[in-house]
C-alpha positions as CSV (number, residue, x, y, z in Angstrom):
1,X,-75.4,99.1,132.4
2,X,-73.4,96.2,134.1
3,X,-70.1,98.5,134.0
4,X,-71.2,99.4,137.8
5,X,-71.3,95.7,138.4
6,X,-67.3,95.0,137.9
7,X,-66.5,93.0,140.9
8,X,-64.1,90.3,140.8
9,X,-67.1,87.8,139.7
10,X,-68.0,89.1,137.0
11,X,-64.2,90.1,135.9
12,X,-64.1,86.2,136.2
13,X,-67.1,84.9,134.0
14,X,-66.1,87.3,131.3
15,X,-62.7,85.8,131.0
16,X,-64.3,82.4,131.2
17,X,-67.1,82.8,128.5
18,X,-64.7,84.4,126.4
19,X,-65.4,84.4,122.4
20,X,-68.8,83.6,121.9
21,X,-70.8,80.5,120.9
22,X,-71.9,79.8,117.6
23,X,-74.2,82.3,115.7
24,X,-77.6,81.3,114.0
25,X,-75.7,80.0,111.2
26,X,-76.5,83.1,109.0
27,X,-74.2,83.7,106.0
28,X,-71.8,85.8,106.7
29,X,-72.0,84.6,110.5
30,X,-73.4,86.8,112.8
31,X,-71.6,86.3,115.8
32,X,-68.2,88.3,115.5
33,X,-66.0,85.7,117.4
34,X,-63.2,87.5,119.4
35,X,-61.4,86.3,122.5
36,X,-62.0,89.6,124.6
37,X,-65.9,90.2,124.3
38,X,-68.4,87.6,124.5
39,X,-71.3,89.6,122.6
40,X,-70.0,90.8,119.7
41,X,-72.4,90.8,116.5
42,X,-73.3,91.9,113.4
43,X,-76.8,93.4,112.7
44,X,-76.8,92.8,109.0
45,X,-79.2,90.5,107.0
46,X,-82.1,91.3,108.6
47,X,-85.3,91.9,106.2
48,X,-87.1,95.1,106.1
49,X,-90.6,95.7,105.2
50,X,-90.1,96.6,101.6
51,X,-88.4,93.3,101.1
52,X,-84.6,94.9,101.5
53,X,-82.3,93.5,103.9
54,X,-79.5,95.1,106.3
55,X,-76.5,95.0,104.3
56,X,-73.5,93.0,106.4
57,X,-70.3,94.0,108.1
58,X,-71.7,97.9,108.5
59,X,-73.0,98.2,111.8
60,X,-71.6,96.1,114.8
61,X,-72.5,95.7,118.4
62,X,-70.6,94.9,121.1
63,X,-70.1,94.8,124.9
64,X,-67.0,96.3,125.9
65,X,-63.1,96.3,124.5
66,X,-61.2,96.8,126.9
67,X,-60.3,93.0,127.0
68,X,-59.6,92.8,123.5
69,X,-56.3,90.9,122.8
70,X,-53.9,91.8,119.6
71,X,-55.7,89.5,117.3
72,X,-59.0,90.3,118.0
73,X,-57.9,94.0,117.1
74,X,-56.7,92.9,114.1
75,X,-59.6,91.6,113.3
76,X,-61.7,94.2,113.8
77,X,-59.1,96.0,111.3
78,X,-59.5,93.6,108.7
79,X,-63.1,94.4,109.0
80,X,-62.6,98.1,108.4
81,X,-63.9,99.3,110.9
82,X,-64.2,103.3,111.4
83,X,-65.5,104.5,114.0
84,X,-66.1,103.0,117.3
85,X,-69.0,104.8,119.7
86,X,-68.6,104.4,123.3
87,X,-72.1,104.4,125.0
88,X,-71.1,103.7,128.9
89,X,-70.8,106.2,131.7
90,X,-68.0,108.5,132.6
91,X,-67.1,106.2,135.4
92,X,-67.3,103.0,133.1
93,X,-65.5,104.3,130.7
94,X,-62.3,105.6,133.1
95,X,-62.3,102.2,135.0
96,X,-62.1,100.0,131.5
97,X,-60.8,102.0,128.6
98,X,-60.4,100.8,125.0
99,X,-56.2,101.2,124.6
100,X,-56.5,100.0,120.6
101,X,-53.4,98.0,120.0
102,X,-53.7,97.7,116.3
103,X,-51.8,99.6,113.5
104,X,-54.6,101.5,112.1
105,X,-57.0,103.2,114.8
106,X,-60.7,104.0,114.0
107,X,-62.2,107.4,115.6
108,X,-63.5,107.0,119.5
109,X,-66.8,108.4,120.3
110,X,-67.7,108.4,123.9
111,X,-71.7,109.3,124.1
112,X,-72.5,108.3,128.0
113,X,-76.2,107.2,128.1
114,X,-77.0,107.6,132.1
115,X,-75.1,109.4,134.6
116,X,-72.9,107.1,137.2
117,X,-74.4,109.2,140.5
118,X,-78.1,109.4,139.3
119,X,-80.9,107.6,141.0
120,X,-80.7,104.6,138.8
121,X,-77.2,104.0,139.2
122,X,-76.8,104.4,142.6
123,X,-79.7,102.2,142.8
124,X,-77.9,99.5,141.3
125,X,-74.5,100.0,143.8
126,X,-76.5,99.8,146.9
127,X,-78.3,96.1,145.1
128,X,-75.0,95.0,144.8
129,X,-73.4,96.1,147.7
130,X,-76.5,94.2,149.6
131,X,-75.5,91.1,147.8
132,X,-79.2,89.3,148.7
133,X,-81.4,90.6,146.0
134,X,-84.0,88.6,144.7
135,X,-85.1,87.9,140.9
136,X,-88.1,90.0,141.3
137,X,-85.9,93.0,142.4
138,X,-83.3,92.3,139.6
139,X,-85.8,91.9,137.2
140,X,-87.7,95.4,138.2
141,X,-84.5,97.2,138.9
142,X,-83.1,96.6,135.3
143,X,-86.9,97.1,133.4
144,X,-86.3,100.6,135.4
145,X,-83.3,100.9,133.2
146,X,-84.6,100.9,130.0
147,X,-87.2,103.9,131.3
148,X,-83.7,105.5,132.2
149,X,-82.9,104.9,128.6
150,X,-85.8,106.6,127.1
151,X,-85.2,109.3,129.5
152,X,-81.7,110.5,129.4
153,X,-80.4,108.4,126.5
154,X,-81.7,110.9,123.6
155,X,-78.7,113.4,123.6
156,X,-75.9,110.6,123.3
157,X,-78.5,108.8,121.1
158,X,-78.9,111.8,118.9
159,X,-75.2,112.1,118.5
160,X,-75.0,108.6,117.4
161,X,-78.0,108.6,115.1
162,X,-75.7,111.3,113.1
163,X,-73.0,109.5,112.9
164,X,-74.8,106.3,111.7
165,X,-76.8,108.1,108.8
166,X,-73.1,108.9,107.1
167,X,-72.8,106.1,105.4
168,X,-69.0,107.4,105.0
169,X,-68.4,106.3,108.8
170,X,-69.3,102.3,108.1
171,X,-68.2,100.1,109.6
172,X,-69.3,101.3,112.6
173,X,-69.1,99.7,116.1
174,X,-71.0,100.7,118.8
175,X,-71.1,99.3,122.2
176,X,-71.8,99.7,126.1
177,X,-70.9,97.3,128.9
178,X,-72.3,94.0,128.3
179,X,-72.9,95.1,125.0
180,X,-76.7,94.3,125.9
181,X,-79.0,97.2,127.4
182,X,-77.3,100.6,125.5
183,X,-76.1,98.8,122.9
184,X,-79.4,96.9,122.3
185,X,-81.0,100.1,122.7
186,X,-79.1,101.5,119.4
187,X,-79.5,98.5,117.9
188,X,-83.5,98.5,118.0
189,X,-82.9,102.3,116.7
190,X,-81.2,101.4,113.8
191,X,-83.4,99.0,112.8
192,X,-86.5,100.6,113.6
193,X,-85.6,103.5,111.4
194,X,-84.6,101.5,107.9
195,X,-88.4,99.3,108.4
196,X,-87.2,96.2,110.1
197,X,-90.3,94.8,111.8
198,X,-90.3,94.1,116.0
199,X,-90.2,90.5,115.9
200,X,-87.1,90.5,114.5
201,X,-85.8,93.4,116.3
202,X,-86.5,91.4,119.7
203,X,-85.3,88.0,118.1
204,X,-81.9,90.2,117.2
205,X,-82.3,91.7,121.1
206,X,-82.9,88.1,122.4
207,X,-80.1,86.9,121.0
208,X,-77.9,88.2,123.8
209,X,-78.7,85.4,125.9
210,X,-77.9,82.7,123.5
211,X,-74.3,84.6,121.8
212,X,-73.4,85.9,125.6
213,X,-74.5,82.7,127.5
214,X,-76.1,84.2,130.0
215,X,-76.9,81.4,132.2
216,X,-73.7,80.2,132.5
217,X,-72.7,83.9,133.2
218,X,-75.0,84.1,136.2
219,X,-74.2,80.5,137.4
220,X,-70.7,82.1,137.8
221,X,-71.7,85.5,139.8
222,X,-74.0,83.1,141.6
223,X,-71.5,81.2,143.0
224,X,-68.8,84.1,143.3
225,X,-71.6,86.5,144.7
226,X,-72.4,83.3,147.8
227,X,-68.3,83.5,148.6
228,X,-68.2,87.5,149.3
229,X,-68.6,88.1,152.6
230,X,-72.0,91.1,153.4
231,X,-71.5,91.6,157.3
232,X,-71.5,88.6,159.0
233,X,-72.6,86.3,156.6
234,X,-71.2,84.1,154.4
235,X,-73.0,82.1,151.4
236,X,-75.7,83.5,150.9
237,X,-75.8,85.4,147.3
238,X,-78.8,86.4,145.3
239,X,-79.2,83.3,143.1
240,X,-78.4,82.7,139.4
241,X,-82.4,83.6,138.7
242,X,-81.0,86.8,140.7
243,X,-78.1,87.6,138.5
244,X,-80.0,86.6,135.2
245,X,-81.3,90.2,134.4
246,X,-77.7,91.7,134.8
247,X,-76.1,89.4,132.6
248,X,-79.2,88.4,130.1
249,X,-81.6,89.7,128.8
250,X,-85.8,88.9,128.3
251,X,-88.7,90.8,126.6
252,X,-90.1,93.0,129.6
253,X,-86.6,95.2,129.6
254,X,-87.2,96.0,125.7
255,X,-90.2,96.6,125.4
256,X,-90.2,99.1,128.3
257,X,-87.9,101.3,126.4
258,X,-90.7,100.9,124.1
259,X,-93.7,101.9,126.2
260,X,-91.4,104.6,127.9
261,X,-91.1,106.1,124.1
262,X,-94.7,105.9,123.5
263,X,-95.3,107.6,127.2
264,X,-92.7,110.5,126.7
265,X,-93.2,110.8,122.7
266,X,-96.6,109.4,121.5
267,X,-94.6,107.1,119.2
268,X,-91.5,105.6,117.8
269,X,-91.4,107.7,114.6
270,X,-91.8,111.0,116.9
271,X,-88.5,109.7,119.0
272,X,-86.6,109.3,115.7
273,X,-87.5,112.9,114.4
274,X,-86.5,114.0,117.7
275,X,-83.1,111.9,117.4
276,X,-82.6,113.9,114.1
277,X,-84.1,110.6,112.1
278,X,-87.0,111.9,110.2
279,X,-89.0,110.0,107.6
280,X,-86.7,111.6,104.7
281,X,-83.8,110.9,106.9
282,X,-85.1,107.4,107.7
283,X,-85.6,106.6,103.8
284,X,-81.7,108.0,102.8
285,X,-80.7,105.5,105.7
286,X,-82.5,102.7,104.2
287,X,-81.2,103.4,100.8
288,X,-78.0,103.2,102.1
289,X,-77.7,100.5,104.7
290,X,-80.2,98.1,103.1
291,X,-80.0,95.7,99.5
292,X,-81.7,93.6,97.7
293,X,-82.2,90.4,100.2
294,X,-80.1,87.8,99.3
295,X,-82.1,84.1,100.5
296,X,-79.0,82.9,101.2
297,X,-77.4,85.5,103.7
298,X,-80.8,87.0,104.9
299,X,-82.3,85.9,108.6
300,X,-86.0,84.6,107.9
């Protein structure tokens, strides 16, 4: 969602939050450190109902790559990793492209979830363009996007819920802008359909704020934002509270994908089916992606 946002402030607290901060101190770690994303992660280890857990270093989340340097490709080599999906807009996608730099390529996907000229989006441009929002406006604007989500997300989403149940595709890296919205989106898929409870899907959702730094993001366009001129004025930027929801992330957004599911499709196993997930589907994917838990190397 933030690909619309790429003004030179927020060019400038991605390259100063570079490679993330520590993870939760999960074995293997969760936080993927590279120097060109700052919310890069891995979704394995979590615990699933029947007392499973995700299995690592299979599915990956990310923001975007496009500032990926020649180690942290290699890295993501070492890895294995096969296929990468590409979840942004058209326009995100041309402005920022992934050029992979390493010897041994994985397969590009490109599965836009929203349209760059609808409603939502252009939304969002004229917010920005403002430069005097409020947190109550940010806050409501990006709650709206999740809806968004739910509404026109389910064709890229199908495409990408086929891809993840081959487990001959793993690793598999999938990620949007700030690697928070989209890609959080797919993330709560994937784990919704192999029985990983809510809690933990928001505590993995959460996590954005912590592994991305999100405050100190949105001290940054805060004080960038306050030095861009909007007519005749000077200094006066939406505040870090303001820029917050663009950068971070809090429960509201989530869970409005989630009532927006339950509006559209009476419930989250009816979404699934429709993605191509059914309960048969849903059980070969568990079998697959999920192993006995490990104490050691499985999140509580």
């Amino acid at each position: 969602m933030k690909g619309v946002l790429r003004s030179a402030g927020i060019a400038l607290a991605a390259c100063m939050l570079a490679s993330p901060a520590m993870s939760d101190g999960s074995a293997p770690e969760r936080v993927i450190h590279l120097k060109g994303t700052t919310n890069t992660r891995d979704i394995g280890g979590y615990p699933t109902a029947d007392g499973r857990a995700i299995r690592w270093r299979q599915i990956i989340r990310s923001d975007y790559l496009a500032r990926l340097t020649p180690a942290d490709f290699q890295t993501l080599e070492e890895m294995g990793v096969k296929i990468v999906v590409d979840l942004r807009t058209v326009r995100e996608n041309e402005k920022a492209p992934t050029v992979w730099l390493g010897e041994h390529p994985p397969q590009f996907f490109h599965f836009p979830i929203g349209d760059s000229h609808n409603a939502w989006f252009n939304a969002q441009r004229k917010m920005m363009k403002k430069n005097n929002f409020t947190e109550e406006e940010a806050v409501a604007h990006v709650i709206a996007g999740y809806g968004m989500i739910a509404k026109e997300g389910p064709p890229s989403l199908r495409n990408l819920m086929e891809l993840v149940r081959e487990p001959s595709n793993w690793p598999i890296l999938i990620h949007c802008s700030a690697g928070k919205d989209r890609a959080g989106v797919a993330a709560a898929l994937i784990l919704e359909a192999v029985g990983v409870d809510r809690d933990t899907i928001m505590r993995d959702y959460l996590l954005t704020n912590e592994v991305g730094r999100a405050e100190e993001k949105a001290a940054i366009l805060s004080s960038e934002s306050k030095r861009t001129r909007t007519g005749s004025k000077l200094g006066r930027g939406p505040s870090p509270g303001a820029w917050f929801p663009f950068v971070g992330v809090q429960p509201d957004m989530l869970q409005e994908f989630y009532s927006s599911v339950d509006e559209q499709y009476g419930s989250m196993d009816a979404f699934l089916t429709d993605l191509g997930v059914d309960q048969d589907a849903r059980k070969s994917l568990a079998a697959a992606l999920t192993e006995q838990a490990d104490p050691d190397g499985m999140d509580p």
